[in-house]
N, C-alpha and C positions, 0 to 999 in steps of 0.2 A: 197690850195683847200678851199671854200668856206663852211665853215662849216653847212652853211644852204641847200647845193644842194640834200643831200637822207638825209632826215627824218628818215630812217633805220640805220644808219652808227653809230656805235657806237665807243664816244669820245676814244682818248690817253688816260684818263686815268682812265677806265675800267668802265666808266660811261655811261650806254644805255640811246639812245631815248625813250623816253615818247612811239612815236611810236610804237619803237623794242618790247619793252614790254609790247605793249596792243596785238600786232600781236603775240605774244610767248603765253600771256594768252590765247588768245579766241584758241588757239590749244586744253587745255585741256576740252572743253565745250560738245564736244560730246563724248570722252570718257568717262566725270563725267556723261552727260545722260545717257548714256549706263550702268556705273555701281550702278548708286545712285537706276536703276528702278530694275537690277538684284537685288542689297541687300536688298532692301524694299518691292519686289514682288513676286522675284521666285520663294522661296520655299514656299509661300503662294500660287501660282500656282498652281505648281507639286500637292500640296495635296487636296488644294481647288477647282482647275477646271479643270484641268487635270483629278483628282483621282488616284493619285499615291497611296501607302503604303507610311507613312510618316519616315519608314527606308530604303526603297528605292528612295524615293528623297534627302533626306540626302544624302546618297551613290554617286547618280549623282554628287552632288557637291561637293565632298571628291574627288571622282577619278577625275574629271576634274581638280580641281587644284593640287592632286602629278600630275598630267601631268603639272602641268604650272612651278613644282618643275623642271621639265628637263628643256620645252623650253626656261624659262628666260634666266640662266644665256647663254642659247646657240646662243641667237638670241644677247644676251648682246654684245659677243666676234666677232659675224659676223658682227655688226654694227660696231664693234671696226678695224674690217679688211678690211670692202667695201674700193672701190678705186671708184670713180667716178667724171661726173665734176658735179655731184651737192654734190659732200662732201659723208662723211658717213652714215649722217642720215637722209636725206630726201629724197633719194629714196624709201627708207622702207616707209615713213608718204604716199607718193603718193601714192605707189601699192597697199599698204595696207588698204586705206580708204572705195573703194566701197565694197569690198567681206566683210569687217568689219559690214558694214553697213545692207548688206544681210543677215548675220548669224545671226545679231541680231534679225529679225524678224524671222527667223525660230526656234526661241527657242520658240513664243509664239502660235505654234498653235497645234493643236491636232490629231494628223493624225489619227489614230487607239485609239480601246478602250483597247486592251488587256495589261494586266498590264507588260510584259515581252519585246513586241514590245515596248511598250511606255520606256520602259527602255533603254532599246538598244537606239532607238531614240535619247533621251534627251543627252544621254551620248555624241554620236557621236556629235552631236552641241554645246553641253557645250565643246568637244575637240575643235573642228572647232573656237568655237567662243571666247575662249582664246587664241588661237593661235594667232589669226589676230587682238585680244586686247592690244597684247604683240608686236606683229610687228608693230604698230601705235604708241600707247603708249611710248612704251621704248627707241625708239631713241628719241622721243620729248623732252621726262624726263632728258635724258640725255645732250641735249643741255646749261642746265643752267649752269653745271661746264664750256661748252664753250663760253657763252658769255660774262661772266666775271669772273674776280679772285678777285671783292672788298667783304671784308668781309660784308658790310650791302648792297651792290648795290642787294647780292642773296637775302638777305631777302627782296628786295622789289622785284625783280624780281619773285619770288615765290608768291608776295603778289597777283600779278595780275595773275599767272597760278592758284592760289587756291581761287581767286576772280571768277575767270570765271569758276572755277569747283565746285564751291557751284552753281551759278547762273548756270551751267548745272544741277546742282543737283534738284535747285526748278524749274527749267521747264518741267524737270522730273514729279516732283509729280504733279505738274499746269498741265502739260498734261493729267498724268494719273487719276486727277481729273475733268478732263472737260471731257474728253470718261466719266469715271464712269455719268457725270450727262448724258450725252447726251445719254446714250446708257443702258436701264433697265438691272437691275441686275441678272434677269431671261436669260439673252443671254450675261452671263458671258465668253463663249469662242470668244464671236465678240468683246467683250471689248478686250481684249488683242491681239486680230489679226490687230485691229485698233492701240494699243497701239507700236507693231511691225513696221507698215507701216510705220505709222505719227515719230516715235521715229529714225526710221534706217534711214527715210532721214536727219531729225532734225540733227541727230551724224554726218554724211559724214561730211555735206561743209564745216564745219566749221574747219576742215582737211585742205583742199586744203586753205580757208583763213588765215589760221596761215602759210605756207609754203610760200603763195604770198608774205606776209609780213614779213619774215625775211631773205629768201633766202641769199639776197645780204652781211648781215653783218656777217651770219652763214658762208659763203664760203671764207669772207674775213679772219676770224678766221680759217678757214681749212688751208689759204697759210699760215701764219703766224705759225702754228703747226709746231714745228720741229721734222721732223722724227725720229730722236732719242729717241723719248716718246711715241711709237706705241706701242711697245712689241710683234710684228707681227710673232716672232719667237718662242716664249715660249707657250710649249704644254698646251690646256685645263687644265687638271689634274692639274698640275703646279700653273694654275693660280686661279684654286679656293683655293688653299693651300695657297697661297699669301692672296686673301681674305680673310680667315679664322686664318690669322698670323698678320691683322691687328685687332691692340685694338681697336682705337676709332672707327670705322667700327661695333665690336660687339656690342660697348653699343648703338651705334646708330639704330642698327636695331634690337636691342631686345628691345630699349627706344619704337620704330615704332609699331615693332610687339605688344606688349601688348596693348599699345593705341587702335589700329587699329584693334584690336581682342576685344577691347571692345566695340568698336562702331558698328565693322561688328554685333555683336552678336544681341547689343542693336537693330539697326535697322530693322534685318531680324524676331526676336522675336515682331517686335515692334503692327504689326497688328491683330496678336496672345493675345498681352496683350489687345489692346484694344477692338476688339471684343470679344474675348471669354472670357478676365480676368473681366475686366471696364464696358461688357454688353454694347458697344458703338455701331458708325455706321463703316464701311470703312472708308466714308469720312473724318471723325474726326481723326482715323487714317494717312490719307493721309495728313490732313491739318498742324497736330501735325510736321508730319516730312517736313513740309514748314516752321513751325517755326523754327527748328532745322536749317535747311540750311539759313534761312533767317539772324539767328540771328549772325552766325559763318561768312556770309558774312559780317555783316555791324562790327560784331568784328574782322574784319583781319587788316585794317589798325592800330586798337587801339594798336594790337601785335605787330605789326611792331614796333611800336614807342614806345612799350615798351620793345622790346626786344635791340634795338637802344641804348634808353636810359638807360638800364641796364644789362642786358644779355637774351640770348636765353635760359637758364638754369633758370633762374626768370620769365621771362616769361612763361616760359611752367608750372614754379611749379604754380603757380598763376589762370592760367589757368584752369589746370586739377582738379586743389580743387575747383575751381568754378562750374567743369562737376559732381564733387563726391556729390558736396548739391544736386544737380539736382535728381541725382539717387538717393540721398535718398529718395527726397520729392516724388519720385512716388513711392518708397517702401509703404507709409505711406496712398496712395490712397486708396479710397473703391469704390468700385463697384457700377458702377451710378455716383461715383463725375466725374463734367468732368469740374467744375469752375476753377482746378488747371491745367489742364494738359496740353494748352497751354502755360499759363507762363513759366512749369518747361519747356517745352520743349525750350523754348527762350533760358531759363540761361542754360539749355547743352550744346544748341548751342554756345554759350558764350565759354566756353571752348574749347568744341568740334576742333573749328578752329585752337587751340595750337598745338593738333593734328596733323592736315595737315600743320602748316605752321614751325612748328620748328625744327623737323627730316630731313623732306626734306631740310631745307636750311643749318643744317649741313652738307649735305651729301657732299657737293663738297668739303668742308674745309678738309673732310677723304680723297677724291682724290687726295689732294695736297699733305697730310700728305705722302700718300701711294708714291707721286710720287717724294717727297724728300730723302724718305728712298730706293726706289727703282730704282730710275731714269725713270719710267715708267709712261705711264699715260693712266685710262683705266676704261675710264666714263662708257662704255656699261657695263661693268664685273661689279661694282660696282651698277650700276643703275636696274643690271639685278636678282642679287642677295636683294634688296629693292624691287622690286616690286614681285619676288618669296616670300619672308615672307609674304607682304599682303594679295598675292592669297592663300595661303597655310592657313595662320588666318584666311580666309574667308571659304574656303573646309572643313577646320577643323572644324572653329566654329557651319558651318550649320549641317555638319553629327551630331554634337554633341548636336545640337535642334534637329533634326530629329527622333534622336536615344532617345532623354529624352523624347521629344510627344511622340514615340510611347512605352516606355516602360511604360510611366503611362497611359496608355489608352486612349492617345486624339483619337476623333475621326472625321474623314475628311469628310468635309460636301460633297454631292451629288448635283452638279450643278442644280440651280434652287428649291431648296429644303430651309425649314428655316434651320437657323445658330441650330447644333443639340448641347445639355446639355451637358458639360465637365465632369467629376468625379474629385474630388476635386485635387488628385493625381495631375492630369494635369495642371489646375489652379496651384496650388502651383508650379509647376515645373517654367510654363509660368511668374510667378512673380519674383521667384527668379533669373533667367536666365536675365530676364529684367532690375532690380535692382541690386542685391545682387555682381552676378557676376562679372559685368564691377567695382565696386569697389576696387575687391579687385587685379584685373591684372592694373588698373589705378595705385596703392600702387607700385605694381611691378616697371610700369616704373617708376614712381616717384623717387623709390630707385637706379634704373639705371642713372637718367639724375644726380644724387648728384654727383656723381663719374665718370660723364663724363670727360674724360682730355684735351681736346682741348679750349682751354678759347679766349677769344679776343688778350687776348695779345701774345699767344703760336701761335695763326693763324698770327699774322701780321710777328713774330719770319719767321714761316712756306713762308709767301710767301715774306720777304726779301731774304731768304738764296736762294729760288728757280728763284729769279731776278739775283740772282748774279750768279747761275748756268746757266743759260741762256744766260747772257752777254757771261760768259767764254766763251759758246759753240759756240755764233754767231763770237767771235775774231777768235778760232781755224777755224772757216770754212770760 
């Protein structure tokens, strides 16, 4: 065969088209829109224009994700089980794109004023629109254990799903900064109904574009799957206990979760600090977290090639001490500076990117692990249970701003009204939350990724024994 006839076809020897992996990236571009505008706006919504109680928006976003605590890993094992001739997982990306895209815009408008409706409300669409996050998302995420088994081909292949999910991230904030200019601050609920519109289409297509584009090498990899590593028979129950009896599985997704709990924090606090801590504008706000995504894109290639040339455990420590200066230097801000606050924001980003690029490309190396020791292989369960920690650090961390605003007395401004005086109580909450915190669960992982046990050389160990298992099995049959 003609090695140059599909552009998609990925090589013998586990080495993807340039193509395959810009089509696999631009997949995650509207989910990262979708959640960069959720962590950086919502719960400044709910209390700023909404008018929620700001321990009742917090709540919103607690109970919506213990619900995404159920349907992860359950849509995980249903993805693990479809039978189809488009494969596992991209029927789920297809069905699931346009009502994805709907729900998102129904989280931004205001139906009613009554504080208990508006409760109800948000809650039912924060369920709704996790659900159909998790059915998009999850099988996509899942696909990288199938396109290849080369220890660094993930981490480039990761490079370009978390390349295209930062640059979802900054057209996110570029959006939600062009509405803020274009639309006075006084008709705060049209900004985000606009936000809704322009954002739920932006997210869809670029769904059905990543699905165009890798169909063909995804189903080639479906035949090639030997039945024998489904596990189609082993009960739920069962198989979360298997997840939870795997090692490198814990430290990888406690490495994740802390990370990702410090960032969900950092970011959902972030316009809090600078309006109400820093006495800034929105906009500056919104730009700050443009530096952030801008900086962690154009540092993702750097990680690659240093995680390449040395390990993903050096990389990431390197990394994350680069995120920990950051947070310091805006611990050390005063109110009114605003000369520092896009730099720091660059060198977080800087880090930042460690974040999304080194957990996730562990993650397939604990597949293999999991599927050497078990004979089983069970990307969904595994993919379903990683993206359950995130939502869950995300529920957790917002109830847990919501709950600190309100029990020091923030007070939620009244649409169209000036930004109203904090009580110090607050302010300090809002700075420490900002700073202090993501430090010290950064330390956390830090001390997980030391004692991670899957090293380059244990992975390559890992996927000769699982060649030779597979020879066996293709002679017996």
């Amino acid at each position: 065969m003609d090695d140059h006839s599909d552009p998609f076809q990925p090589t013998t020897h586990s080495k993807l088209k340039f193509a395959t992996k810009l089509a696999y990236g631009v997949g995650d571009f509207g989910p990262a829109l979708v959640a960069n505008v959720l962590i950086f706006f919502l719960l400044y919504f709910l209390i700023n224009v909404a008018g929620l109680d700001p321990g009742l928006a917090g709540s919103i976003l607690l109970i919506a994700n213990v619900w995404d605590a159920i349907n992860d890993p359950i849509i995980g094992v249903l993805t693990d089980r479809t039978r189809s001739q488009w494969g596992r997982r991209l029927p789920w990306i297809i069905g699931g794109a346009i009502p994805f895209g709907i729900t998102f815009f129904l989280q931004w408008i205001v139906p009613v004023a009554n504080q208990w409706l508006l409760f109800a409300y948000y809650i039912a669409i924060a369920l709704l629109s996790n659900t159909l996050y998790t059915i998009v998302n999850l099988p996509y995420t899942a696909l990288t254990a199938e396109l290849t088994q080369d220890y660094h081909e993930r981490t480039s292949l990761n490079g370009f799903r978390f390349s295209f999910s930062l640059l979802g991230g900054m057209v996110a904030l570029g959006l939600v900064l062009a509405i803020f200019g274009l639309i006075p601050e006084a008709k705060s609920t049209e900004r985000f109904i606009w936000i809704g519109i322009v954002g739920g289409v932006v997210a869809t297509v670029p769904l059905f574009l990543c699905v165009w584009g890798i169909w063909q090498p995804v189903l080639r990899m479906e035949q090639q799957r030997q039945s024998s590593l489904d596990g189609d028979g082993i009960p739920l129950g069962q198989q979360f206990i298997i997840v939870l009896n795997n090692r490198p599985f814990l430290f990888v997704i406690g490495i994740y979760l802390f990370a990702w709990l410090a960032f969900q924090n950092t970011a959902a606090i972030l316009p809090f600090f600078v309006v109400n801590y820093l006495k800034l504008t929105e906009s500056v706000s919104t730009t700050a977290a443009i530096f952030v995504q801008g900086a962690a894109l154009l540092c993702l290639p750097l990680w690659t090639l240093v995680s390449q040339k040395f390990s993903k455990q050096g990389a990431y420590w390197l990394g994350i001490s680069i995120w920990m200066i950051a947070q310091v230097g805006l611990y050390i801000l005063s109110p009114g500076q605003m000369t520092w606050v896009y730099p720091l924001s660059a060198l977080a980003g800087c880090g930042i990117s460690t974040a999304f690029l080194i957990p996730w490309s562990m993650l397939p190396d604990v597949i293999e692990w999991n599927e050497l020791n078990t004979g089983q292989r069970r990307e969904g369960l595994f993919y379903g249970f990683m993206t359950l920690a995130q939502k869950v650090c995300r529920g957790f961390g917002l109830f847990l701003i919501g709950l600190a605003l309100k029990q020091t007395g923030f007070i939620e401004r009244t649409a169209g009204q000036p930004i109203p005086i904090q009580p110090e109580g607050a302010k300090t909450a809002i700075l420490y939350v900002t700073t202090l915190l993501p430090i010290v669960l950064l330390v956390i992982s830090l001390m997980l990724i030391y004692f991670y046990p899957i090293s380059r050389e244990i992975h390559g160990e890992i996927v000769l024994h699982l060649q030779e298992k597979r020879r066996i099995q293709q002679l017996k049959n």
